[in-house]
C-alpha positions as CSV (number, residue, x, y, z in Angstrom):
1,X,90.0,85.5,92.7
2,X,89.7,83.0,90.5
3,X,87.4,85.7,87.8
4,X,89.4,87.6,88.6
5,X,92.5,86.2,86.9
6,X,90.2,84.8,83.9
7,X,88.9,88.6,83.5
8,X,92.8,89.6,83.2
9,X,93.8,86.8,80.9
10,X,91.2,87.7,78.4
11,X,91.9,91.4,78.5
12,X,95.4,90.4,77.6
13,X,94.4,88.4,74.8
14,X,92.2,90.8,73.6
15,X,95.3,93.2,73.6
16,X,97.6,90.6,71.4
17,X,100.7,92.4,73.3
18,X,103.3,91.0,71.4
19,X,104.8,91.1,68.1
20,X,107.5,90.0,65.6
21,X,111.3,91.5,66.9
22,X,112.6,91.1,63.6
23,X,112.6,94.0,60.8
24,X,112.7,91.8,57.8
25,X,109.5,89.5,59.4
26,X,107.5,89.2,56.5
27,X,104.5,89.5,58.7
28,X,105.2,91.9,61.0
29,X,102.0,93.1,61.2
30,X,101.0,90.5,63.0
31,X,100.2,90.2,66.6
32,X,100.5,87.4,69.1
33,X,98.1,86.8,71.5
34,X,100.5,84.6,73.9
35,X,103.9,84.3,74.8
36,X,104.0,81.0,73.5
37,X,102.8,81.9,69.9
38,X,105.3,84.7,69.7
39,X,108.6,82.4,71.1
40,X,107.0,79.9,68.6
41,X,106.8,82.0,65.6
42,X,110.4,83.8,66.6
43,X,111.9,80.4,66.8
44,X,110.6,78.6,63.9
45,X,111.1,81.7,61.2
46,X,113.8,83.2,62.4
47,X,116.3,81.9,64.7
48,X,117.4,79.3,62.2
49,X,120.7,78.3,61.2
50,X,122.2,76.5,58.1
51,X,125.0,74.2,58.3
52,X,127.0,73.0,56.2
53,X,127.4,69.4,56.6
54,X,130.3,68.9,53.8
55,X,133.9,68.7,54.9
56,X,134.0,72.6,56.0
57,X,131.1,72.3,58.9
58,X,130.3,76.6,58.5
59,X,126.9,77.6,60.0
60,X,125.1,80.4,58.0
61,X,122.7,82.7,59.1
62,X,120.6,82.3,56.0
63,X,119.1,79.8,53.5
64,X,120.2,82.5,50.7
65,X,124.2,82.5,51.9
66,X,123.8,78.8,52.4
67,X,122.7,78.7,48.8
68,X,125.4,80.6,47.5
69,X,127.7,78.9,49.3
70,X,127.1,75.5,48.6
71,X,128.3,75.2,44.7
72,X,131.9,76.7,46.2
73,X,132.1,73.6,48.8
74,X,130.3,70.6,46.7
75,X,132.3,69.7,43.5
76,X,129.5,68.0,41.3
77,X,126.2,71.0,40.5
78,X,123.2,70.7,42.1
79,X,119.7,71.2,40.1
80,X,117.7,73.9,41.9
81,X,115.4,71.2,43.2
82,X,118.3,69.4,44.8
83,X,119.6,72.5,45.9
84,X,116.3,72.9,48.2
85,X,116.1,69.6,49.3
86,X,119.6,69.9,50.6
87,X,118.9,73.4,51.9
88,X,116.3,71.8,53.8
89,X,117.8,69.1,55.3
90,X,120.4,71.6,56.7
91,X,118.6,74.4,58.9
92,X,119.0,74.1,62.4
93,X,117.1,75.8,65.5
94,X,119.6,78.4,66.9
95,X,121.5,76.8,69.8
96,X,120.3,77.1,72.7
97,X,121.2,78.8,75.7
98,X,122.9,81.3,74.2
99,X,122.7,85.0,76.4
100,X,120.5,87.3,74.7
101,X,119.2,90.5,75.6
102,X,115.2,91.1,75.6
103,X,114.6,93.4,72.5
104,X,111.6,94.9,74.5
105,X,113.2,95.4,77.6
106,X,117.0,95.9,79.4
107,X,116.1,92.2,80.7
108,X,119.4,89.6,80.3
109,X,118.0,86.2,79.0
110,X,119.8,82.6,79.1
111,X,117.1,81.6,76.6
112,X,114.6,82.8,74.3
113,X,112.6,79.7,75.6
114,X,112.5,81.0,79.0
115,X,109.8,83.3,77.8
116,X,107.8,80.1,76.5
């Protein structure tokens, strides 16, 4: 039994089943050869938030909105370097749990990191 599950685990690896749900993944050619790197790769590049820690406290959805919004909520300008660093310092992990629906299946998910 115990080959046989071995066997099955290195077929699947083999197969690298999954892949980047996002369209504007600047690697979405690549393939995942786990579970775990995909929900890690998903999580880390994508499902990021920017927030705005200045007296309006808006989340962005982007690092390039977040950019362009900063100048119209900070009175004194930034350098560009500043303007990283502070960019930085401000993305977020999605919130968690937060209902999504599986993009590969009709599955209902409390969390992406169910899947992890």
């Amino acid at each position: 039994m115990k080959v046989r599950q071995q066997w099955k685990r290195h077929v699947f690896r083999d197969l690298r089943p999954y892949i980047c749900t996002f369209a504007t993944c600047q690697t979405a050619e690549k393939l995942y050869a786990t579970r775990h790197e995909w929900v890690y790769h998903e999580m880390h590049m994508h499902r990021r938030k920017w927030v705005c820690e200045a007296s309006c406290g808006l989340e962005f959805d982007s690092r390039s909105t977040m950019a362009k919004h900063i100048p119209h909520c900070h009175q004194e300008p930034l350098t560009d370097t500043q303007l990283q660093i502070m960019l930085d310092m401000r993305e977020r992990p999605v919130d968690d749990p937060v209902p999504a629906s599986c993009p590969l299946c009709p599955a209902e998910l409390m969390s992406l990191r169910q899947l992890h």
